[in-house]
C-alpha atoms as a printed R data frame, in Angstrom:
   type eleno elety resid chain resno      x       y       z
1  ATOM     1    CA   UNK     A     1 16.581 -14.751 -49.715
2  ATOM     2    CA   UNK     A     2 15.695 -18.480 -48.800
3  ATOM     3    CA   UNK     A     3 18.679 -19.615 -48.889
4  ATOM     4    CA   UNK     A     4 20.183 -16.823 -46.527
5  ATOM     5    CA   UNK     A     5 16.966 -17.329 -44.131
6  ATOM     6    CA   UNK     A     6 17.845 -20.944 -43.935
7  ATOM     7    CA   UNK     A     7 21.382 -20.584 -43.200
8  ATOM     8    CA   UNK     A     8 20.648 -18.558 -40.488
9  ATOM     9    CA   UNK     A     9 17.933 -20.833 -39.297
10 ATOM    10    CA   UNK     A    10 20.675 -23.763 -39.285
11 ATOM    11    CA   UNK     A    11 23.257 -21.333 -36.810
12 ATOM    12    CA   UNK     A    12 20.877 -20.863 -34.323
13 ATOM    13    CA   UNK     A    13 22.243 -22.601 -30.964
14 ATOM    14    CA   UNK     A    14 20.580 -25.167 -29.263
15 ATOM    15    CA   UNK     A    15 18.153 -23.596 -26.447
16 ATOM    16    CA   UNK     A    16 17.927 -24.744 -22.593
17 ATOM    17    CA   UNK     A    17 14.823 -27.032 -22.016
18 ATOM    18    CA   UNK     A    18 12.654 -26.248 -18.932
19 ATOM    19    CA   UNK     A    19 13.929 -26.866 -15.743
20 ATOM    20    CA   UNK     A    20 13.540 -25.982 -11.848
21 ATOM    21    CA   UNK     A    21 16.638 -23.818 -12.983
22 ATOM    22    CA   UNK     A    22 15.439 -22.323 -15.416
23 ATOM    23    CA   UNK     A    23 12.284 -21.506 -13.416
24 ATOM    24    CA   UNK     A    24 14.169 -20.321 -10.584
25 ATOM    25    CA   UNK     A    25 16.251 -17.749 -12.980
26 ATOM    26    CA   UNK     A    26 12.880 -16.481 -14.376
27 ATOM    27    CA   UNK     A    27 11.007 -16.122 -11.122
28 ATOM    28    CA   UNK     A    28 13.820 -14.343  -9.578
29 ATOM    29    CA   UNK     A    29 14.599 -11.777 -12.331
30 ATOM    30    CA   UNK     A    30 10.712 -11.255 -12.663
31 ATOM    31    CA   UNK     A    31 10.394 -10.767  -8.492
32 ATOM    32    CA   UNK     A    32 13.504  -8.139  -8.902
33 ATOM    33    CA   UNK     A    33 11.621  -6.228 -11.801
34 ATOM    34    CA   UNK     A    34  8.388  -5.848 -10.002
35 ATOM    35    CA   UNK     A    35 10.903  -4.136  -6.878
36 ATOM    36    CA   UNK     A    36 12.001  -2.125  -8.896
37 ATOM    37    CA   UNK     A    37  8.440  -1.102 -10.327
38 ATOM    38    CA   UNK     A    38  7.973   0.134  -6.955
39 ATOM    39    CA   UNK     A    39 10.431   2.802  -7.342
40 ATOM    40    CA   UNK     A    40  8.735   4.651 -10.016
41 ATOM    41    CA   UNK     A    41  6.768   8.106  -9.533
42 ATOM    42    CA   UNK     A    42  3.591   6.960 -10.021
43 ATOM    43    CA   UNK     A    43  2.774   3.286 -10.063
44 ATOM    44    CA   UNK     A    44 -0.746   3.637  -8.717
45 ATOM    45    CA   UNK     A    45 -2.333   5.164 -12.046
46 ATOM    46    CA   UNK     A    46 -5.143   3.191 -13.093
47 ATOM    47    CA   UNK     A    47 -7.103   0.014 -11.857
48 ATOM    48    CA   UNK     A    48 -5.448  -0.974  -8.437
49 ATOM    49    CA   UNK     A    49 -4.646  -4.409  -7.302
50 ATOM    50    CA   UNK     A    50 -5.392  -5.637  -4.104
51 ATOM    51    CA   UNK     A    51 -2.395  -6.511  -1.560
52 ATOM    52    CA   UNK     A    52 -0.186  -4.680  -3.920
53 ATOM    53    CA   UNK     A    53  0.669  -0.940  -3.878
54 ATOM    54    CA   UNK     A    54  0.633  -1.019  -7.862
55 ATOM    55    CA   UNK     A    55 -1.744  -0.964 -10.522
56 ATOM    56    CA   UNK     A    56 -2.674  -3.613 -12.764
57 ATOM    57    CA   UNK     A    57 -0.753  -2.057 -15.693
58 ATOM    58    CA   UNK     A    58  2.797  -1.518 -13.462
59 ATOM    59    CA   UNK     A    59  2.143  -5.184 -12.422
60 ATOM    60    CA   UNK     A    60  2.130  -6.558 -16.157
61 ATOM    61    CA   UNK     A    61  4.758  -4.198 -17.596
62 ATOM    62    CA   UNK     A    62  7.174  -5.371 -14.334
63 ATOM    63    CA   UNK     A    63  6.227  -8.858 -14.838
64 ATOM    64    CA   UNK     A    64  6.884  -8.966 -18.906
65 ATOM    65    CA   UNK     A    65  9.815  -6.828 -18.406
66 ATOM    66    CA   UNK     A    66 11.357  -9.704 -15.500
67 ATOM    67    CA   UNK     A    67 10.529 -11.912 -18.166
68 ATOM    68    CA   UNK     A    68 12.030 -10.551 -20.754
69 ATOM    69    CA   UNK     A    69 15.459 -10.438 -18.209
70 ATOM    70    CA   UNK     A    70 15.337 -13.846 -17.428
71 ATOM    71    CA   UNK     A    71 15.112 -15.131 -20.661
72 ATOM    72    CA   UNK     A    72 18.564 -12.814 -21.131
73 ATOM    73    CA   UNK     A    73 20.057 -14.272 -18.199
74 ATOM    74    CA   UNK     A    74 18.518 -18.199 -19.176
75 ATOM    75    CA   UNK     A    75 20.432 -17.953 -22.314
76 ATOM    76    CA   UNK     A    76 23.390 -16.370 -21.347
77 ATOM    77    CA   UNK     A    77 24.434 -18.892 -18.953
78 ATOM    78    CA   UNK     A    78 23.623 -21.760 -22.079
79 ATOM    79    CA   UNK     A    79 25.883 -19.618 -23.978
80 ATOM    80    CA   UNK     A    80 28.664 -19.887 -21.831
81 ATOM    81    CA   UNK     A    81 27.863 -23.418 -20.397
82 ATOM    82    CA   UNK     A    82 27.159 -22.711 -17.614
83 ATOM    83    CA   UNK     A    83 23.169 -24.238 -17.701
């Protein structure tokens, strides 16, 4: 079971560093998710936030979820060289 956690460990490509880049990818995927949080049926259930026409629970969910995207996108580029 070591053994097979360790191999796997060892395969594991290398992973961008931080960059403006990577930043860039990440802020952009994350500004694109919280559009499209806008789009839903309700996204003004619960505690509001000011200047936005979402609540604070549409705001986190779109914001993990761009996230979660750009760290897709961040790495798929590394995988095919292209960061």
């Amino acid at each position: 079971m070591i053994t097979s956690l360790l191999a796997a460990a060892a395969s594991v490509p290398v992973t961008p560093e931080w960059s403006p880049t990577v930043a860039i990818i990440i802020s952009a995927s994350s500004v694109v998710a919280l559009l499209l949080t806008l789009k839903i049926d309700q996204p003004q259930v619960g505690p509001k936030l000011p200047g936005l026409p979402l609540s604070l629970g549409a705001f986190i969910g779109a914001m993990a979820f761009g996230h979660v995207i750009g760290i897709g996108i961040v790495l798929g580029l590394t995988n095919i060289g292209r960061l």
